[in-house]
N, C-alpha and C positions, 0 to 999 in steps of 0.2 A: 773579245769584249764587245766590239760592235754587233754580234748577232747575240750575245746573251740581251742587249739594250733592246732591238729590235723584238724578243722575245716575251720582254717586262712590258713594255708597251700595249702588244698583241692581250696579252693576259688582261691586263688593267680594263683595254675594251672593254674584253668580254664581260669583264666581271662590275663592270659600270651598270646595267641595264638590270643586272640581278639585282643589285642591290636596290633600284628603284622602286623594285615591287613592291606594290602596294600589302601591307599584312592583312589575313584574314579579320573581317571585323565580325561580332558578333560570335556565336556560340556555331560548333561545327556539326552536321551531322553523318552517323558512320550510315554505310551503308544499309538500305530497307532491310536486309535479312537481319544485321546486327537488333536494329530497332523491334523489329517484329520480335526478336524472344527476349530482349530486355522488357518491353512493355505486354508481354503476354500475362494476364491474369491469374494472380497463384489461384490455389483451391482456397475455396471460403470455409470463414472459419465458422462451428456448427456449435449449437448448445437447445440443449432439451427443455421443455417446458416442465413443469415439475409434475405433470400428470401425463408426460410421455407422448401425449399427441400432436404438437407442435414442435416444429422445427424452426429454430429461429439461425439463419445465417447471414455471417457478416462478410462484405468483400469488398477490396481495398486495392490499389494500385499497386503494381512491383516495385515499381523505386519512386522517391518523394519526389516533388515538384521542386523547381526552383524558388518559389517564392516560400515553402515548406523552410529547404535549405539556409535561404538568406535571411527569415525573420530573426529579430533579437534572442537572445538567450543569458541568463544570466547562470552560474553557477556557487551556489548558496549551500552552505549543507552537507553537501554529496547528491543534491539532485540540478539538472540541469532544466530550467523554467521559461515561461514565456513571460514578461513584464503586460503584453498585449493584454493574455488572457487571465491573467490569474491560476496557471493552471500549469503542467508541464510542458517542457518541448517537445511537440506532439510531432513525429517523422514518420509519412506512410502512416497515415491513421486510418479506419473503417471510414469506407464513402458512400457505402449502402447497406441495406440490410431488406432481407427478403424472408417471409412466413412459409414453410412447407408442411404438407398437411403431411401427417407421417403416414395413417391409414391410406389416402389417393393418391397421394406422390402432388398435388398443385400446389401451385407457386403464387405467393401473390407478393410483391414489390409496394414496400411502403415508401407512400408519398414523401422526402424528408426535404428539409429547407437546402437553400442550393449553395454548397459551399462548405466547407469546414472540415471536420471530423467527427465521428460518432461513436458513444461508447451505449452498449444495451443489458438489460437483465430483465427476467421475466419476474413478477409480483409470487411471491409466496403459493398464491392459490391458482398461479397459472394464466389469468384472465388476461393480464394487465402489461407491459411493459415498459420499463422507464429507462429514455433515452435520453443520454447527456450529449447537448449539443457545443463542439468547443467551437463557434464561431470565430470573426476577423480580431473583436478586443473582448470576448464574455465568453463563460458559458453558461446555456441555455438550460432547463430542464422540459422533456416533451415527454406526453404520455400517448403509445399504442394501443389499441386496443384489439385485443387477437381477434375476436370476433367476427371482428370488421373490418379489421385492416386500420381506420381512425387513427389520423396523429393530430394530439390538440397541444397548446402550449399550458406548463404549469406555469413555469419561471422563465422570465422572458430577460434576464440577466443577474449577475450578481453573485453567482456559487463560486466559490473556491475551493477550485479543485487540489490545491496545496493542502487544503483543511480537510478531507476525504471526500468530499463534493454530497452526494445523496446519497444512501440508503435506506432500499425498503424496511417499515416497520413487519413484524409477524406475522399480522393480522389481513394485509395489503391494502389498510386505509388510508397511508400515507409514506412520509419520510423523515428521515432525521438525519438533516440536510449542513452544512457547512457554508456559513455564506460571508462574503465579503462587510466587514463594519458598514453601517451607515455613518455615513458622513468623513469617511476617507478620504484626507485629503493627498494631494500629489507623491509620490516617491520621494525621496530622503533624495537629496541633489549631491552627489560626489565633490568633495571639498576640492577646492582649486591647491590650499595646504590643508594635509593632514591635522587634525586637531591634536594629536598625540601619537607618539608611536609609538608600533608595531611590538608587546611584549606581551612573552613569556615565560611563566615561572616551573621551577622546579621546587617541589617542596616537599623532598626527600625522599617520598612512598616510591618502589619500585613498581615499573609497571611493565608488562608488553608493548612493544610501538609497533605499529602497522602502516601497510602506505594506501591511500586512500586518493580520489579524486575528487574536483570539483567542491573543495572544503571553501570553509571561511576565513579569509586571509587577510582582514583589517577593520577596524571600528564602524565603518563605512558598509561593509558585508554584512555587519550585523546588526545595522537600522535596518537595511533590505528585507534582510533575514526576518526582522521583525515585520517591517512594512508588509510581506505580501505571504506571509505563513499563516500571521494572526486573523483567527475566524470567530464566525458567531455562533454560537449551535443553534439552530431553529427548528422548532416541529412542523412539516408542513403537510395540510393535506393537498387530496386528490385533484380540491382548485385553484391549488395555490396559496391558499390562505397560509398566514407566517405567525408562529409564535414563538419571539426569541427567548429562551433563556440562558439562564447563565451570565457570565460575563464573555467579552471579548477577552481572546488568550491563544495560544500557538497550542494546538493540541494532534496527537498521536493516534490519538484514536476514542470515540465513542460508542459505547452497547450497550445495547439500550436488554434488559430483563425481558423474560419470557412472560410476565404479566404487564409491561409497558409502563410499570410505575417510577424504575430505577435505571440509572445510566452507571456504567463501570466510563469514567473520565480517566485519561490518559494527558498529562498535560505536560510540556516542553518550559522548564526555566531557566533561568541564568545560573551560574557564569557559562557559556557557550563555550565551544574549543575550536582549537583554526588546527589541529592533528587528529580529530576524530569526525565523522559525521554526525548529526542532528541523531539518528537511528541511537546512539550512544550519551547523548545529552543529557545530565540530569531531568526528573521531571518526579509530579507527584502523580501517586494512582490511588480516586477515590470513586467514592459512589455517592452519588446524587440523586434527589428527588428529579420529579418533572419541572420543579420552578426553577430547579440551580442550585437548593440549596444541600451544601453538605452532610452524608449519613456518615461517612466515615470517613478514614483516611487509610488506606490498603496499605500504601507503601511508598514509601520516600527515597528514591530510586537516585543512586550518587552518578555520578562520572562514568562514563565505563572503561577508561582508563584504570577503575584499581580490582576489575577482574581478570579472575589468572586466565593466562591462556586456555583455549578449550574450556573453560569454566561458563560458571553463571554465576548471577549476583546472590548475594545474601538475604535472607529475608524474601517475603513475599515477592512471588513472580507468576507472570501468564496470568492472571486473573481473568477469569469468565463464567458466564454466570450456567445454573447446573439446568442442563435442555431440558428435563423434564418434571423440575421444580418451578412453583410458580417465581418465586424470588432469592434464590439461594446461589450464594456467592462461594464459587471454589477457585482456590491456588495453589501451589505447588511452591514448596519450601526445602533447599538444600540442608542434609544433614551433615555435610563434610566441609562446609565453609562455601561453599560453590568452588572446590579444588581437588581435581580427581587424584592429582599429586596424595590426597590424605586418606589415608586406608580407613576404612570406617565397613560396619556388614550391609549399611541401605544407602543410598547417594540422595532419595529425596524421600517426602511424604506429601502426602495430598491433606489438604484442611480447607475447613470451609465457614460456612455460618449464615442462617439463615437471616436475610436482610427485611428489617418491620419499619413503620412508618418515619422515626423517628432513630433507630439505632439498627445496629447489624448484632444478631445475636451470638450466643457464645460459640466462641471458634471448637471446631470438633477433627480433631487430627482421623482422618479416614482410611488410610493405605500406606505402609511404609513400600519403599519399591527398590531394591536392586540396583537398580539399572539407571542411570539419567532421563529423565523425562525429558525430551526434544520439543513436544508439541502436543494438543490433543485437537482431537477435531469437535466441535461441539454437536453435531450428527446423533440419532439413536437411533433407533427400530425396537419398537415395546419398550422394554426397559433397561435395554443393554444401550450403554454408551461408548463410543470410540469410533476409531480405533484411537490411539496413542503413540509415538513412538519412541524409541528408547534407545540409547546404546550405552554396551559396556565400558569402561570404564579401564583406560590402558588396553584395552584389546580394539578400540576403532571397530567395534561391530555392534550393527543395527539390528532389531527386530521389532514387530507390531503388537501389540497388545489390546486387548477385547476387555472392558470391565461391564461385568455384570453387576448393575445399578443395583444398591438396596433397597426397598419400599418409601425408607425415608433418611435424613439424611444420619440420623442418630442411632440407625437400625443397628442390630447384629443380630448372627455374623453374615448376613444375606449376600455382603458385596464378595466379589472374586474376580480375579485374572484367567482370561485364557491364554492363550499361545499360539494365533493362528500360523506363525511360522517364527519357527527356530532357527538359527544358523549354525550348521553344523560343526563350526571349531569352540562351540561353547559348553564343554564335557564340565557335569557338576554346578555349573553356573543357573540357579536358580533369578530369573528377570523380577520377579516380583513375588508377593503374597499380601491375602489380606491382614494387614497388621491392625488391627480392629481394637 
């Protein structure tokens, strides 16, 4: 007994002194080899000027900063944002961006502001390009000039990048820009009690459930939701100059006509859902002049909770306008319900309608098709548009599709599918024809 005591004591010693040690304060670092290939420089990312003679590439950090890491973020939606900038939470964003001349192979490093993130694209006709700058609480808009190398400021705050931030017009005279309201005031302040709880209803209709992240989860989410989504459309040119129209409103997307007269409006409304994202929200889809005001009303776009699975919605969808029309509006309309469940001989048709100062004229059904329409590109060469793509319907197989544009939009029978690739388990399966 007397030496196990002797023994407890000895121990205790020792183990008095360890314990004193002081813990490491601050952040550790692993050895210089580890460092050296965590922070080794990936390859930059590379994108062609649209006349193939500039190389415009972008280069970014391997892993994000700590103050990147620790800024605020909210999640709204299904996206995860910054309250700072009005814009996403940006992780490992581009820190530079450099001009290669493609015929010499030189390099020349644009001057950019010191700090932030940068996102870039080059102007339609190549000359020009427009860099969004996400600074500490904005972002900025600046303008390149290939040339020369020249970066000047357009927008020296105020875009909302929630809203699509800028994009180039056509022509590359300007932009049709998303910007934060004037006269916004502070955030919606998180209630110390809830003003109502937390409900949801069931009201009969079957639907699919899906699990999703970063949704909307109380009355409070979806002041936010509104606070920092809702934008302003504005025209802006080359100096900055602003012309707002429209109203302020939470919008999905704007595109602007191949003669710069008409916008196809995409717009985000209530009631909101705390089990779906924003991407799935009711909304309406119209077309607009350049003041704002209404040509038409495309489509009234429910919940996407009451599409079947693998489905699409009913009624007008994908609206975009036809690339080598000056102002003609094409979409794509389910002939099965948008349920592939329903056996039918075509799953969509293409329709369209040429859009005039005042009205969109008579809709003209263009193509019945086979196949599900997934996407098209608005891309042409002459007078072929696409590609498209498509898949069957209970078989889970894709293929690409090529239409040969008609003269005009009412022509026959000029329009046609091609097939530039098939997939071989689809024996007798015809993908499309012109259904004229």
């Amino acid at each position: 007994m007397k030496q196990l005591l002797i023994l407890a004591i000895v121990g205790l010693a020792i183990a008095v002194p360890t314990a004193q040690r002081q813990a490491p304060s601050g952040y550790l670092t692993p050895p210089k080899v580890i460092v050296d290939i965590m922070d080794a420089e990936p390859l930059p990312g590379v994108a062609l000027s649209p006349d193939r003679k500039t190389m415009l590439m972008t280069h970014r950090r391997s892993m994000p900063t700590l103050a990147e890491v620790a800024s605020p973020m909210l999640r709204l939606g299904g996206s995860r944002i910054s309250p700072l900038t009005n814009g996403n939470h940006v992780l490992n964003g581009t820190i530079g961006l450099t001009l290669k001349d493609v015929a010499t192979g030189a390099e020349r490093k644009l001057t950019l502001p010191t700090g932030g993130s940068f996102g870039a694209s080059f102007s339609p006709d190549g000359k020009k390009i427009a860099i969004t700058h996400t600074a500490a609480n904005t972002i900025r808009l600046l303008l390149a000039d290939v040339a020369t190398g020249a970066v000047t400021t357009v927008v020296d705050r105020g875009i909302n990048g929630l809203g699509g931030g800028c994009s180039w017009l056509d022509d590359s005279t300007g932009f049709l820009c998303s910007m934060v309201p004037a006269g916004r005031g502070p955030a919606p302040a998180s209630p110390v009690v809830p003003s109502m709880p937390n409900m949801q209803e069931n009201l009969g209709t079957i639907a699919a459930g899906r699990t999703y992240q970063d949704l909307l989860t109380s009355a409070h989410d979806e002041q936010l939701y509104d606070y920092y989504f809702t934008a302003q459309p504005t025209w802006m040119d080359l100096s900055g100059k602003a012309t707002p129209f429209g109203r302020p409103a939470v919008y999905a997307g704007l595109q602007v006509s191949t003669n710069r007269e008409f916008v196809i409006v995409n717009r985000i409304k209530r009631p909101y859902s705390y089990l779906l994202p924003a991407s799935s929200f009711p909304r309406d889809v119209e077309v607009w002049d350049r003041t704002g005001k209404v040509v038409r009303t495309v489509a009234d776009v429910p919940m996407g909770d009451v599409v079947p699975a693998n489905g699409v919605q009913q009624g007008a969808r994908g609206a975009q306008w036809h690339p080598i029309e000056p102002a003609t509006l094409i979409w794509v309309e389910a002939l099965d319900k948008g349920d592939i469940r329903n056996k039918v001989s075509h799953r969509d048709h293409d329709a369209g309608g040429a859009v005039h100062r005042n009205t969109v004229g008579s809709r003209q059904n263009r193509m019945a098709l086979r196949w599900r329409v997934l996407h098209r590109k608005g891309r042409h060469h002459g007078r072929r548009i696409g590609p498209c793509d498509a898949y069957g319907a209970n078989l889970g197989l894709r293929q690409r599709l090529v239409i040969d544009a008609p003269q005009s939009l009412g022509a026959r029978p000029a329009g046609s599918v091609r097939r530039p690739w098939v997939p071989d388990a689809t024996p007798g399966l015809e993908p499309g024809h012109a259904g004229w």
